[in-house]
PDB file with one MODEL, atoms N, CA, C and O in Angstrom:
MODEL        1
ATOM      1  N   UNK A   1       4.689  20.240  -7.999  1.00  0.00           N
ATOM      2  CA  UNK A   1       5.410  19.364  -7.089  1.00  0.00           C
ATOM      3  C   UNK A   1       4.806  17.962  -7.086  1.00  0.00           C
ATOM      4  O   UNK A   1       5.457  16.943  -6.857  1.00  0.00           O
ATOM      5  N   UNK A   2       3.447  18.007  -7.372  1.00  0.00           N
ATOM      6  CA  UNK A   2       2.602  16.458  -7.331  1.00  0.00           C
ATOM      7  C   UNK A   2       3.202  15.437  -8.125  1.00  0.00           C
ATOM      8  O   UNK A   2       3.467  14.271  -7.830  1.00  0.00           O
ATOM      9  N   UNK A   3       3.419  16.258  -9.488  1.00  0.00           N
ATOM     10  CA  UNK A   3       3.424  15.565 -10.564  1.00  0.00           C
ATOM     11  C   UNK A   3       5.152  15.411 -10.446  1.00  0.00           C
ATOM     12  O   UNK A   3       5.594  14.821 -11.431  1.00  0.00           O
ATOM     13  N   UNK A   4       5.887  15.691  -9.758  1.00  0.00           N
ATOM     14  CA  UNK A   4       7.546  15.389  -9.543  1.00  0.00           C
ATOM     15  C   UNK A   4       7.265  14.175  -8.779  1.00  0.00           C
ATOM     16  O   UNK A   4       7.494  13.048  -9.218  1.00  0.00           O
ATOM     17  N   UNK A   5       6.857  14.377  -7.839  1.00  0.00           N
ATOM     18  CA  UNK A   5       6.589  12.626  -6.929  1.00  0.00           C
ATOM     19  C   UNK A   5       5.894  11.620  -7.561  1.00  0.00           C
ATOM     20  O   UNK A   5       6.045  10.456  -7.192  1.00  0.00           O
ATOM     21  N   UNK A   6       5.347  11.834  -8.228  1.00  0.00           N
ATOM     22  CA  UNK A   6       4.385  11.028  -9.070  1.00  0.00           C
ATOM     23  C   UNK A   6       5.502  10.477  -9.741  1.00  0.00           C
ATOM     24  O   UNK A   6       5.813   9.332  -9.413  1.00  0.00           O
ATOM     25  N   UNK A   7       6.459  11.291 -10.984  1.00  0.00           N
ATOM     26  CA  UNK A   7       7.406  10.722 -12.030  1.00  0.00           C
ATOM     27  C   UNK A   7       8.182   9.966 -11.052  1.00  0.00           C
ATOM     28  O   UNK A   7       8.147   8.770 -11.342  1.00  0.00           O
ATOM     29  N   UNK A   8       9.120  10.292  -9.619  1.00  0.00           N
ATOM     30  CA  UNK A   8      10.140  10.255  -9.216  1.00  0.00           C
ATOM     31  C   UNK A   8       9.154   8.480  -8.408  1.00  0.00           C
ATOM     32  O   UNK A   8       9.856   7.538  -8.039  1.00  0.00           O
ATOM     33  N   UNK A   9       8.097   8.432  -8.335  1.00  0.00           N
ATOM     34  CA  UNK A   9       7.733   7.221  -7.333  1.00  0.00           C
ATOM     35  C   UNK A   9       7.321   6.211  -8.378  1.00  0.00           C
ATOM     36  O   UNK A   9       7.055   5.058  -8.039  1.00  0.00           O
ATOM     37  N   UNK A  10       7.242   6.701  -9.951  1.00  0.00           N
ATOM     38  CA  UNK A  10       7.069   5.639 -10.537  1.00  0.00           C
ATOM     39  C   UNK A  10       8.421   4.847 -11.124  1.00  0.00           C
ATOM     40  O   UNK A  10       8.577   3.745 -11.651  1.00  0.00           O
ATOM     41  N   UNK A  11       9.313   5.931 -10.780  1.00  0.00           N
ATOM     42  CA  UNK A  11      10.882   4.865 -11.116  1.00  0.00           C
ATOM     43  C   UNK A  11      11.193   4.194 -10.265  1.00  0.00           C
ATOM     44  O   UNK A  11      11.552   3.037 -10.485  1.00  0.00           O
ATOM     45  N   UNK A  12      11.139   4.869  -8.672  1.00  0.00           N
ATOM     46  CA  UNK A  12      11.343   4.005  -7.424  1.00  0.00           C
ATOM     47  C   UNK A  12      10.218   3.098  -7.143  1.00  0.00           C
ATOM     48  O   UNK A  12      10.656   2.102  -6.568  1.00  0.00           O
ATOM     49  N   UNK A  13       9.344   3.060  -7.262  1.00  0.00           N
ATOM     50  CA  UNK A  13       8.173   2.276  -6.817  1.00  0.00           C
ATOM     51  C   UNK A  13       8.540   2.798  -5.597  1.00  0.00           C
ATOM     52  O   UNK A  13       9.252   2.139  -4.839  1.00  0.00           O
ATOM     53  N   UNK A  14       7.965   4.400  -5.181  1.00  0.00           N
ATOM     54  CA  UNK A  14       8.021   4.529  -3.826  1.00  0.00           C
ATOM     55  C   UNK A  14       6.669   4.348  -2.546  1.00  0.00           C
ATOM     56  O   UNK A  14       5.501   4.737  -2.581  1.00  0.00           O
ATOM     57  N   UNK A  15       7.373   3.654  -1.567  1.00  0.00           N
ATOM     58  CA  UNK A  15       6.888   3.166  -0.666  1.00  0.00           C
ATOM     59  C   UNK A  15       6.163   4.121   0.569  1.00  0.00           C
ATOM     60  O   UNK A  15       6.688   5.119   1.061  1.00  0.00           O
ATOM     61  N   UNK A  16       4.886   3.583   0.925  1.00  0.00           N
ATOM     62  CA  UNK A  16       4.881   4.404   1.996  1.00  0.00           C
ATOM     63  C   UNK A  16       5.359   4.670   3.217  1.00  0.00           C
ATOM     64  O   UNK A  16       6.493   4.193   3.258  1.00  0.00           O
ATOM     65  N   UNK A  17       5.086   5.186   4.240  1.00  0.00           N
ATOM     66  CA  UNK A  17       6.159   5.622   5.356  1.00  0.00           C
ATOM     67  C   UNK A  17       5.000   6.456   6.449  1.00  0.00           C
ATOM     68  O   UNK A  17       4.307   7.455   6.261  1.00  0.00           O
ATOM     69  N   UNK A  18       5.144   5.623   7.538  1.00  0.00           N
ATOM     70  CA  UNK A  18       4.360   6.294   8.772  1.00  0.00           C
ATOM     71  C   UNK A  18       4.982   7.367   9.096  1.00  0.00           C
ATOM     72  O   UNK A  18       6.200   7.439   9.259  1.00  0.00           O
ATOM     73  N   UNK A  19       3.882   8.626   9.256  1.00  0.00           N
ATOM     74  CA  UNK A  19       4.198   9.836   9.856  1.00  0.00           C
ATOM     75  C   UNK A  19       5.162  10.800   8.982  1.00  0.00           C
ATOM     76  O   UNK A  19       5.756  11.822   9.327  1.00  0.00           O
ATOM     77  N   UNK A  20       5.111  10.035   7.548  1.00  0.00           N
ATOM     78  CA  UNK A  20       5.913  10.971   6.620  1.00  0.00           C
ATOM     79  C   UNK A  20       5.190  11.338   5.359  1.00  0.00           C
ATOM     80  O   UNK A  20       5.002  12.434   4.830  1.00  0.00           O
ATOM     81  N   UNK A  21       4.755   9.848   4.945  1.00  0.00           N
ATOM     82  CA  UNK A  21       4.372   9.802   3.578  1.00  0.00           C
ATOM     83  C   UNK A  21       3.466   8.919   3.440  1.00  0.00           C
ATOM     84  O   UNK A  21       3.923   7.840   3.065  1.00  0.00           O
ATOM     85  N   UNK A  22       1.843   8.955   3.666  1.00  0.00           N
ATOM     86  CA  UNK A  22       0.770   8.115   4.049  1.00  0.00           C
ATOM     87  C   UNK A  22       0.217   8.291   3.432  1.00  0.00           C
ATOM     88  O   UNK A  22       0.139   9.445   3.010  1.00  0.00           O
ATOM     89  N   UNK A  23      -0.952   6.798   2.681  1.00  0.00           N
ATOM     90  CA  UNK A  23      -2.164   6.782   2.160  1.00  0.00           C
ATOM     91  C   UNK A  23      -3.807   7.559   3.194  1.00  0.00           C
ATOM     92  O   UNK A  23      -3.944   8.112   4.285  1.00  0.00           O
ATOM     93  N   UNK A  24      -4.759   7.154   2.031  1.00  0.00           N
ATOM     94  CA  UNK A  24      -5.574   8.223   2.858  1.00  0.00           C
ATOM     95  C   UNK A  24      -6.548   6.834   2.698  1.00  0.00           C
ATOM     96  O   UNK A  24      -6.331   5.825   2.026  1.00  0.00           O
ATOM     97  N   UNK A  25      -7.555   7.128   3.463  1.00  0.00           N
ATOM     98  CA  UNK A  25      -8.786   5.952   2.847  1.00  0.00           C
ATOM     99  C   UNK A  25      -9.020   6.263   1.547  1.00  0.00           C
ATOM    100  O   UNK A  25      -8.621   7.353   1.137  1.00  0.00           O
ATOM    101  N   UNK A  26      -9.778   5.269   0.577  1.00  0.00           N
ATOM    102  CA  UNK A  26      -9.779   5.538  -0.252  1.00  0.00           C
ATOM    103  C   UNK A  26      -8.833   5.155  -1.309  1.00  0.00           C
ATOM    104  O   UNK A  26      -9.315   4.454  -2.198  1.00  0.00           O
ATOM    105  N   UNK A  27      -7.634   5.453  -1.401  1.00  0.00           N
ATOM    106  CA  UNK A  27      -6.590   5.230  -2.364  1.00  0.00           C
ATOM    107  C   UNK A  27      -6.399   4.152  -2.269  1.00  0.00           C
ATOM    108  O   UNK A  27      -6.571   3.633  -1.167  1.00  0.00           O
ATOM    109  N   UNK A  28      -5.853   3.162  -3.668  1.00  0.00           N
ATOM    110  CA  UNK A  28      -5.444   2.739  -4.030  1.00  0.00           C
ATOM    111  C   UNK A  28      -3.967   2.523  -4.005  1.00  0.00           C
ATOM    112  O   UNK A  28      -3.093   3.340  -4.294  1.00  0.00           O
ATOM    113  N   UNK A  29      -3.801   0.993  -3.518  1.00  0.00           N
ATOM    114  CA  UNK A  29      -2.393   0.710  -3.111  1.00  0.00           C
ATOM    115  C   UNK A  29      -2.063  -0.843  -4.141  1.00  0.00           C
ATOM    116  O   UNK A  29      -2.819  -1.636  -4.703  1.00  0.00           O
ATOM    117  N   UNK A  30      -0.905  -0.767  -4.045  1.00  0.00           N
ATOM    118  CA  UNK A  30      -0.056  -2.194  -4.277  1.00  0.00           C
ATOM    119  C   UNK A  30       0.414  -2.548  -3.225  1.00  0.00           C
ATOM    120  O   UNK A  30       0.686  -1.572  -2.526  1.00  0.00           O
ATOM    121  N   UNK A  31       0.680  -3.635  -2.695  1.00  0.00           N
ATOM    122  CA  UNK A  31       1.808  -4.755  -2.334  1.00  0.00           C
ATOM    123  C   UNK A  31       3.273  -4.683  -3.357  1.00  0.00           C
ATOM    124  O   UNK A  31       3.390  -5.320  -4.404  1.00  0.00           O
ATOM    125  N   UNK A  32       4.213  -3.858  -2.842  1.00  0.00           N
ATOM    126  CA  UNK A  32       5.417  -3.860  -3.632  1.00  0.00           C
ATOM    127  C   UNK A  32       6.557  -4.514  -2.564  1.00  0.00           C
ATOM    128  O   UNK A  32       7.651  -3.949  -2.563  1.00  0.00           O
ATOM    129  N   UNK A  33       6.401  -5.488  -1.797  1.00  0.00           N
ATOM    130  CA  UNK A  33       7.361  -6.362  -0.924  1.00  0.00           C
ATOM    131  C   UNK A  33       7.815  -7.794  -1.451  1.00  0.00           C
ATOM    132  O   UNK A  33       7.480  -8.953  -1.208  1.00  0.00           O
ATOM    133  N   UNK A  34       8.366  -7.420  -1.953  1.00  0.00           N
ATOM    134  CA  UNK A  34       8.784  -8.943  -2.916  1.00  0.00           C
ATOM    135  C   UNK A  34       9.010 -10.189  -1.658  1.00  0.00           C
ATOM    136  O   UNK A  34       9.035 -11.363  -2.028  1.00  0.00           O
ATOM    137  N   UNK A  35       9.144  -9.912  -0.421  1.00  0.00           N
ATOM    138  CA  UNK A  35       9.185 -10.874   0.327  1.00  0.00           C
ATOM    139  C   UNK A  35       8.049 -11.925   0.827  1.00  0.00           C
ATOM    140  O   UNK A  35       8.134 -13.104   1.171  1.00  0.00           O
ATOM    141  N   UNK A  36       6.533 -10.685   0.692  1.00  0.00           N
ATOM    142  CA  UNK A  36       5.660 -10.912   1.063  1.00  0.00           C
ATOM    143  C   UNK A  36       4.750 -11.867   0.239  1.00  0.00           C
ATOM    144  O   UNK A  36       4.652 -11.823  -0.987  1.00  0.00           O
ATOM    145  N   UNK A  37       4.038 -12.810   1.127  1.00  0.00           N
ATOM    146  CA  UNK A  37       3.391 -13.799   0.172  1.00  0.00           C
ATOM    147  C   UNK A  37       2.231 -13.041  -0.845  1.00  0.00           C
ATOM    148  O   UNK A  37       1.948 -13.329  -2.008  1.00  0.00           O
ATOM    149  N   UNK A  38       1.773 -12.160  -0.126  1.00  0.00           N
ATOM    150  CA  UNK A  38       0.792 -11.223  -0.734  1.00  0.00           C
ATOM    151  C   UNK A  38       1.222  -9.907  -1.968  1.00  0.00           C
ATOM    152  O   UNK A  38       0.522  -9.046  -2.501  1.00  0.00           O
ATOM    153  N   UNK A  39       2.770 -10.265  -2.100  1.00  0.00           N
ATOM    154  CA  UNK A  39       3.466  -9.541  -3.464  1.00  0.00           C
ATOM    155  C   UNK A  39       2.425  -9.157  -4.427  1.00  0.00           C
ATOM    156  O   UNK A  39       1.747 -10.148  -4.700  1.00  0.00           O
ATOM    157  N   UNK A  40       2.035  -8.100  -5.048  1.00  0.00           N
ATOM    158  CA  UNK A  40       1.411  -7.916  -5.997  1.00  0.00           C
ATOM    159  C   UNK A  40      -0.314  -7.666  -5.933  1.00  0.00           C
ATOM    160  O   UNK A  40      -1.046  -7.390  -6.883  1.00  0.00           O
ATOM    161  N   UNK A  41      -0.645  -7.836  -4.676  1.00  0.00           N
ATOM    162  CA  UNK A  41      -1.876  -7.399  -4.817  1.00  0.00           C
ATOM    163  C   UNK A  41      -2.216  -6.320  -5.060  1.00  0.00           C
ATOM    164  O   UNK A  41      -1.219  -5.690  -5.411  1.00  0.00           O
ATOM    165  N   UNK A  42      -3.369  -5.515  -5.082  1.00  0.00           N
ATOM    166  CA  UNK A  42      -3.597  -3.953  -5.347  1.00  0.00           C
ATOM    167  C   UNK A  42      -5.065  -4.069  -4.440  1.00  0.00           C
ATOM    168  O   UNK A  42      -5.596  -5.172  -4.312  1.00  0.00           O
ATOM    169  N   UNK A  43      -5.647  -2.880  -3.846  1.00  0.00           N
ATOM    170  CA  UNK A  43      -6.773  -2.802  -3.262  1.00  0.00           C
ATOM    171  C   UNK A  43      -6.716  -1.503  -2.916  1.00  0.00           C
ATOM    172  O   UNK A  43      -5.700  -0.828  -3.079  1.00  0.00           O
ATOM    173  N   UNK A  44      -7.911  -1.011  -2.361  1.00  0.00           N
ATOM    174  CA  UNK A  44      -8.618   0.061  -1.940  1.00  0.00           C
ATOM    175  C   UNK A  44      -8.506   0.329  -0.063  1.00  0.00           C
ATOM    176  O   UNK A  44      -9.110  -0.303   0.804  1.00  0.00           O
ATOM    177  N   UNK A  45      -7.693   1.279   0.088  1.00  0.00           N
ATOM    178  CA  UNK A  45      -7.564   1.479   1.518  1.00  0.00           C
ATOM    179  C   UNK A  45      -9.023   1.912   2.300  1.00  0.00           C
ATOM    180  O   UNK A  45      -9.585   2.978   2.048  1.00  0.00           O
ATOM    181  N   UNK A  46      -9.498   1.018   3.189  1.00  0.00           N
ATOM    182  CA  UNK A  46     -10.440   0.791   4.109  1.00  0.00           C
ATOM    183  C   UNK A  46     -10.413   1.527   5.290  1.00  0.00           C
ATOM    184  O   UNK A  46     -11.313   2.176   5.821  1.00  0.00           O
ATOM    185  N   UNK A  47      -8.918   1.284   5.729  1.00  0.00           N
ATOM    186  CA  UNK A  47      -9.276   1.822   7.236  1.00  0.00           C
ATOM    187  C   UNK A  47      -7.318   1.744   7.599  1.00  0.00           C
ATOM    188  O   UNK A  47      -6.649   0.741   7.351  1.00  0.00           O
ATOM    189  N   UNK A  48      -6.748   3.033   8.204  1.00  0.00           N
ATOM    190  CA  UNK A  48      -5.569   3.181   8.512  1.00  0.00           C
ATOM    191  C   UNK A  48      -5.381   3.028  10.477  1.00  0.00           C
ATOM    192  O   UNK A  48      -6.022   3.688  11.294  1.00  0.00           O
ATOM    193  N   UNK A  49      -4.677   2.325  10.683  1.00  0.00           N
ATOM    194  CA  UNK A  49      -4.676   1.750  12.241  1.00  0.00           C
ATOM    195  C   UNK A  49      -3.113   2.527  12.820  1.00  0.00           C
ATOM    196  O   UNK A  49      -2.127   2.607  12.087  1.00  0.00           O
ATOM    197  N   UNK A  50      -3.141   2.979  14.053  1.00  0.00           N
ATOM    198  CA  UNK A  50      -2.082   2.733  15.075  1.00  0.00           C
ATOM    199  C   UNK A  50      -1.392   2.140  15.120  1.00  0.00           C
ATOM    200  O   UNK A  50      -2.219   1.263  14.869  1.00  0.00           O
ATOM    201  N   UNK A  51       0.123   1.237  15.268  1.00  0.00           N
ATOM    202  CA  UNK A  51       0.450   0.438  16.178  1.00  0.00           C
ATOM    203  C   UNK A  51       0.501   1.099  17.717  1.00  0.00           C
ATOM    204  O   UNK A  51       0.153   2.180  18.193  1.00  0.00           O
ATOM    205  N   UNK A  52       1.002   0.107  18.146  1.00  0.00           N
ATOM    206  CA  UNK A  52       0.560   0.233  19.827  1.00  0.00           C
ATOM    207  C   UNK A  52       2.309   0.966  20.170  1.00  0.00           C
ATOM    208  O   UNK A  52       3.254   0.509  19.527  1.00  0.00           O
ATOM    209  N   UNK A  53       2.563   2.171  21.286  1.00  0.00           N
ATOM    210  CA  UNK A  53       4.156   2.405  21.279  1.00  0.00           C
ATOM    211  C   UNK A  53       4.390   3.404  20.514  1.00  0.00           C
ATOM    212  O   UNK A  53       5.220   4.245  20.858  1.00  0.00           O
ATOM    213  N   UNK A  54       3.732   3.504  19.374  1.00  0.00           N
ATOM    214  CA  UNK A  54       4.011   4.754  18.109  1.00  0.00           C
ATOM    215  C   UNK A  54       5.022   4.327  17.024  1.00  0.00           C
ATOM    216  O   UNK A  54       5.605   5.074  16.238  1.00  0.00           O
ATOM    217  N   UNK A  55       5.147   2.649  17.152  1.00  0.00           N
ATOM    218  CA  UNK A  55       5.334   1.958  16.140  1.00  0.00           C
ATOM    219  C   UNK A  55       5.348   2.226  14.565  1.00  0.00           C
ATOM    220  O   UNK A  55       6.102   1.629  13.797  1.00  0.00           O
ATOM    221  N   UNK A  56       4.477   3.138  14.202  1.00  0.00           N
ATOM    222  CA  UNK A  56       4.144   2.885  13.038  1.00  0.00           C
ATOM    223  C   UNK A  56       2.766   2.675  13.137  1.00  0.00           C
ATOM    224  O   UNK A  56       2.153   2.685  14.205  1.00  0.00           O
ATOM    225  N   UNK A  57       2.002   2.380  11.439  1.00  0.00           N
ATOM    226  CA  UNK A  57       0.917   2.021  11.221  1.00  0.00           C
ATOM    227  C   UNK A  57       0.300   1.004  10.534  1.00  0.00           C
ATOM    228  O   UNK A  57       1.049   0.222   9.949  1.00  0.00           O
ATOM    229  N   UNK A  58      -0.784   0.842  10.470  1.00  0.00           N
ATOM    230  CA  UNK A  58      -0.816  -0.136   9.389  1.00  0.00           C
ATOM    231  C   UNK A  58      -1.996   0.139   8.768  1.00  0.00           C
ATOM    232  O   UNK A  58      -2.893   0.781   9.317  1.00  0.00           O
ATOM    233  N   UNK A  59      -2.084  -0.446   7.296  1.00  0.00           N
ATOM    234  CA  UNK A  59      -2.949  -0.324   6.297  1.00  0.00           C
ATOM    235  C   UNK A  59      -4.018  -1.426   5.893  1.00  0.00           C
ATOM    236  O   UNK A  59      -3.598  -2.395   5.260  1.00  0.00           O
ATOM    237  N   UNK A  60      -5.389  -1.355   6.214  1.00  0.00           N
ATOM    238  CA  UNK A  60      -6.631  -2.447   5.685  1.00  0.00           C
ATOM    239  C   UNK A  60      -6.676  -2.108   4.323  1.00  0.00           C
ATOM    240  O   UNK A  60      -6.730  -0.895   4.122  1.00  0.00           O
ATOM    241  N   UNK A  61      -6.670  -2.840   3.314  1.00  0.00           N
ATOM    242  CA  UNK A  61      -7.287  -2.373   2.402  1.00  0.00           C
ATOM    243  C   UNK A  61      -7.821  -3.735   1.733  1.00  0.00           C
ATOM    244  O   UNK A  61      -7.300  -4.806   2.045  1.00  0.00           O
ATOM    245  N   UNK A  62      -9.015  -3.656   0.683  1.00  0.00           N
ATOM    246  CA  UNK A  62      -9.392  -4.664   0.344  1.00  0.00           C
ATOM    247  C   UNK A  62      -9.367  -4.804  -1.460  1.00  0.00           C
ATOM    248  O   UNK A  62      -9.666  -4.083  -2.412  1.00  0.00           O
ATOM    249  N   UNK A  63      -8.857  -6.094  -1.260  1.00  0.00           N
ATOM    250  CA  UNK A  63      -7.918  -6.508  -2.589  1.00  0.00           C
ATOM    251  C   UNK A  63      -9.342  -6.288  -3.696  1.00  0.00           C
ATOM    252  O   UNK A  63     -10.542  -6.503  -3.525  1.00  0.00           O
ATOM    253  N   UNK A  64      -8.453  -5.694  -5.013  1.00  0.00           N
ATOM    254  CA  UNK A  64      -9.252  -5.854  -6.030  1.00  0.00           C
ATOM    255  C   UNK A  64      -8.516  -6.893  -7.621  1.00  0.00           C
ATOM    256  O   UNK A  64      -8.990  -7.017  -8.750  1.00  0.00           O
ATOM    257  N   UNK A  65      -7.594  -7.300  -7.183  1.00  0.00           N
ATOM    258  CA  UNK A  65      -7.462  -8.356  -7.955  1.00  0.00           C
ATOM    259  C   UNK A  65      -6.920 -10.033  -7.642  1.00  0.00           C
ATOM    260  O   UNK A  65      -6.806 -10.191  -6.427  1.00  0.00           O
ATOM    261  N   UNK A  66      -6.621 -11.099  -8.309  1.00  0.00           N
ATOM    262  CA  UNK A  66      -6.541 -12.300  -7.620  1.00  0.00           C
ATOM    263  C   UNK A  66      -5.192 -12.332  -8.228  1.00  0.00           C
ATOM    264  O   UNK A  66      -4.805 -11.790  -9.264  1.00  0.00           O
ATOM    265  N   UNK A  67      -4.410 -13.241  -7.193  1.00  0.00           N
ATOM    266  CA  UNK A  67      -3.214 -13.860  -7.286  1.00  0.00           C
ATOM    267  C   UNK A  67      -3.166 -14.914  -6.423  1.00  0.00           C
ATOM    268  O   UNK A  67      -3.953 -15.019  -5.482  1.00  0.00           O
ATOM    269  N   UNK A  68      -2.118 -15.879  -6.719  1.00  0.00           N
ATOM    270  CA  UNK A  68      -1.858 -17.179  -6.118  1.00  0.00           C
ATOM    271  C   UNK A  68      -2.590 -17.185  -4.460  1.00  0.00           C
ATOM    272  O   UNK A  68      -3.183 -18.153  -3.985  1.00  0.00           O
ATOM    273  N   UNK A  69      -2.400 -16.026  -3.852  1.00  0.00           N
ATOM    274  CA  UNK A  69      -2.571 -15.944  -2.313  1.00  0.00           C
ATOM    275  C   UNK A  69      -3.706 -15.285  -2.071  1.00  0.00           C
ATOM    276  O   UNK A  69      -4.277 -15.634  -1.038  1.00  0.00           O
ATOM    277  N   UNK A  70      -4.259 -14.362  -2.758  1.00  0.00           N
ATOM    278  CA  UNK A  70      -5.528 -13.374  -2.547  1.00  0.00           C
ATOM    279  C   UNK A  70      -6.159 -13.507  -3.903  1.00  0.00           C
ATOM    280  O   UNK A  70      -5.752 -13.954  -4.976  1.00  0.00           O
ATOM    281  N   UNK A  71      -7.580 -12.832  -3.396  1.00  0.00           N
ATOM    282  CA  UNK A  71      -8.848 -12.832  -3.730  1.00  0.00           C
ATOM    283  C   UNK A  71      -9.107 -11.441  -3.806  1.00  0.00           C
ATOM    284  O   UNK A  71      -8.873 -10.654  -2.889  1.00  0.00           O
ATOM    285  N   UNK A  72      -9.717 -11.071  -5.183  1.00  0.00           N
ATOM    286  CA  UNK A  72     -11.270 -10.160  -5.066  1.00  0.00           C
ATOM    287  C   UNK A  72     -11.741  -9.881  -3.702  1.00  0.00           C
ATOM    288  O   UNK A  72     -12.025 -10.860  -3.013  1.00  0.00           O
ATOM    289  N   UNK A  73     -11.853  -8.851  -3.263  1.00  0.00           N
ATOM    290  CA  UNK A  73     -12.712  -8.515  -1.788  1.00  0.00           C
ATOM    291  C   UNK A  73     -12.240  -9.388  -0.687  1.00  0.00           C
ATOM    292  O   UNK A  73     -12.950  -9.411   0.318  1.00  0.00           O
ATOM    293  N   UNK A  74     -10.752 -10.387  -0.708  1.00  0.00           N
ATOM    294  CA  UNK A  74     -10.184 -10.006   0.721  1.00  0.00           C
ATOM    295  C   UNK A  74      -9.281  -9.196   1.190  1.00  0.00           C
ATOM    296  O   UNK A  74      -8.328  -8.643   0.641  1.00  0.00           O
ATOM    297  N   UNK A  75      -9.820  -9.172   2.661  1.00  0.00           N
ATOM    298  CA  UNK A  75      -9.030  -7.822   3.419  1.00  0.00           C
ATOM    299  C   UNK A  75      -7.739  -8.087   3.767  1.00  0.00           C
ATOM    300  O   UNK A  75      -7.500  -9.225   4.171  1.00  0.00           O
ATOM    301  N   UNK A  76      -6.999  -7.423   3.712  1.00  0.00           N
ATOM    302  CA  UNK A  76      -5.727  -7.075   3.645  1.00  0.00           C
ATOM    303  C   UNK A  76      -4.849  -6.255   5.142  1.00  0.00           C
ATOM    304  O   UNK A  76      -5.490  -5.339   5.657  1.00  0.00           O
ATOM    305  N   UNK A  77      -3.988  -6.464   5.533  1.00  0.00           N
ATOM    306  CA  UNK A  77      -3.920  -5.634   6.515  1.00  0.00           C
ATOM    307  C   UNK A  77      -2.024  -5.221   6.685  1.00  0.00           C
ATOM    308  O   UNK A  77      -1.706  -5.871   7.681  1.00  0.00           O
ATOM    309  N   UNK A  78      -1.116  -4.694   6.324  1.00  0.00           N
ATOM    310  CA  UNK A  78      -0.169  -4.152   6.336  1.00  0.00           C
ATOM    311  C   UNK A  78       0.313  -3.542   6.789  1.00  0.00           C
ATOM    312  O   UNK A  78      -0.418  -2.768   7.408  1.00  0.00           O
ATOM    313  N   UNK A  79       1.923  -3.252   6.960  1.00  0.00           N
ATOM    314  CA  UNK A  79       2.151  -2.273   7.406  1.00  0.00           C
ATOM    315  C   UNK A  79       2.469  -1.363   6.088  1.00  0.00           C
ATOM    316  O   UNK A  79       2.685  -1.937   5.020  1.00  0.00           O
ATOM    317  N   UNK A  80       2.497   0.045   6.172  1.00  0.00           N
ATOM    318  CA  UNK A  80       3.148   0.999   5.035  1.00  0.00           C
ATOM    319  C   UNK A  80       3.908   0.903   4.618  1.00  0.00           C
ATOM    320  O   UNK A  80       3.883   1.430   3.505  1.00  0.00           O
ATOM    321  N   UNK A  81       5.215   0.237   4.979  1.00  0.00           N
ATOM    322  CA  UNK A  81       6.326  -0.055   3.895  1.00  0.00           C
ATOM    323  C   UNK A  81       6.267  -1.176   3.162  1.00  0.00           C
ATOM    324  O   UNK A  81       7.233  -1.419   2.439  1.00  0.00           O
ATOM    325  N   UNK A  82       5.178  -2.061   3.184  1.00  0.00           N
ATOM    326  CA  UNK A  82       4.729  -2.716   2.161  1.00  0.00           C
ATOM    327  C   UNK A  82       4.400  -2.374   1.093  1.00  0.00           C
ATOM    328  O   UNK A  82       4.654  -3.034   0.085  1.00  0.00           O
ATOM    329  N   UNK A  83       3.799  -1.328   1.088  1.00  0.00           N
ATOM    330  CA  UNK A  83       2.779  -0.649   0.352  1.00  0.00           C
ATOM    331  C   UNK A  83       3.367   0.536  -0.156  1.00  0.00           C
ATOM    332  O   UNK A  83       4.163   1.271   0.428  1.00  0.00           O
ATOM    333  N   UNK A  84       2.760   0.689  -1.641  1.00  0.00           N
ATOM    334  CA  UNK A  84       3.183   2.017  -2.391  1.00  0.00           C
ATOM    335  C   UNK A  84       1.681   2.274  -3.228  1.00  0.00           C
ATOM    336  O   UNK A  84       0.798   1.524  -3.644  1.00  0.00           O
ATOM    337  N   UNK A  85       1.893   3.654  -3.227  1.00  0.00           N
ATOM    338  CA  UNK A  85       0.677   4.068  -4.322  1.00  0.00           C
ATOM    339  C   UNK A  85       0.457   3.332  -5.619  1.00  0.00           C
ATOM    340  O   UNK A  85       1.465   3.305  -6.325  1.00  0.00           O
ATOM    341  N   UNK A  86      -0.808   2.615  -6.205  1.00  0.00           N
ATOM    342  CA  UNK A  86      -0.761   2.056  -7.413  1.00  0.00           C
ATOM    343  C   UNK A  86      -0.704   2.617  -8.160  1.00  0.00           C
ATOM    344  O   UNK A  86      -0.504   1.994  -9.203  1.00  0.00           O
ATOM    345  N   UNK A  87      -0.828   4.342  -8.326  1.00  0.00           N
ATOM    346  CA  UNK A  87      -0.425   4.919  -9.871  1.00  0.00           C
ATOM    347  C   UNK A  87       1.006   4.624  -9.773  1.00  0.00           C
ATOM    348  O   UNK A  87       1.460   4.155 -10.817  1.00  0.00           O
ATOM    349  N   UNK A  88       1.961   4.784  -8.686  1.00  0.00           N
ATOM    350  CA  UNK A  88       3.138   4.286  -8.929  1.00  0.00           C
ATOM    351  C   UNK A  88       3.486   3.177  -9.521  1.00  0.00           C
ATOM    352  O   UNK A  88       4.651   3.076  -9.906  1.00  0.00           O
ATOM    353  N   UNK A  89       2.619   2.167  -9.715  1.00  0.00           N
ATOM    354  CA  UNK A  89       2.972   0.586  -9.578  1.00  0.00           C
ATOM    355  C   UNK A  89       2.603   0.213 -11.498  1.00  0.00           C
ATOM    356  O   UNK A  89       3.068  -0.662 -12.228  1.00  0.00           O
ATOM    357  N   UNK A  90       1.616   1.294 -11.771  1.00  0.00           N
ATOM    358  CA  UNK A  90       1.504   0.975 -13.303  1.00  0.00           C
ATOM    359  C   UNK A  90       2.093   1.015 -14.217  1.00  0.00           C
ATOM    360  O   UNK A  90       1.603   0.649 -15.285  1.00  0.00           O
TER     361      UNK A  90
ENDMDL
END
């Protein structure tokens, strides 16, 4: 079943999703929001937060490559539907 989500999220570039479909610390994410100035970064999830209400969540993670807007080792902070797994994103 891993390896079906795996094929099926690298055609969608699928996104994550509070309370459904969440990163863990640790993993490795992209920026797949073409809206967002931070489009395209990738980093290492730090620390997964609350919103306040049951909103949703959001994702720290700290960037490991540079683009126009980010840096090497800055922190990052998102919500999950920004964000998709980077084996998806390769």
């Amino acid at each position: 079943m891993k390896w079906l989500r795996e094929f099926v999220g690298k055609i969608l570039h699928e996104n994550y999703m509070s309370h459904t479909f969440e990163p863990k610390v640790g993993d490795r994410v992209m920026n797949t929001n073409p809206g967002c100035k931070h489009h395209g970064s990738e980093g290492v999830v730090m620390n997964i937060d609350d919103l306040p209400n049951g909103m949703g969540k959001v994702v720290t993670y700290v960037v490991t490559n540079n683009g126009p807007t980010f840096r090497v080792g800055k922190t990052l902070i998102k919500t999950m539907d920004q964000l998709s797994p980077w084996e998806n994103c390769v």
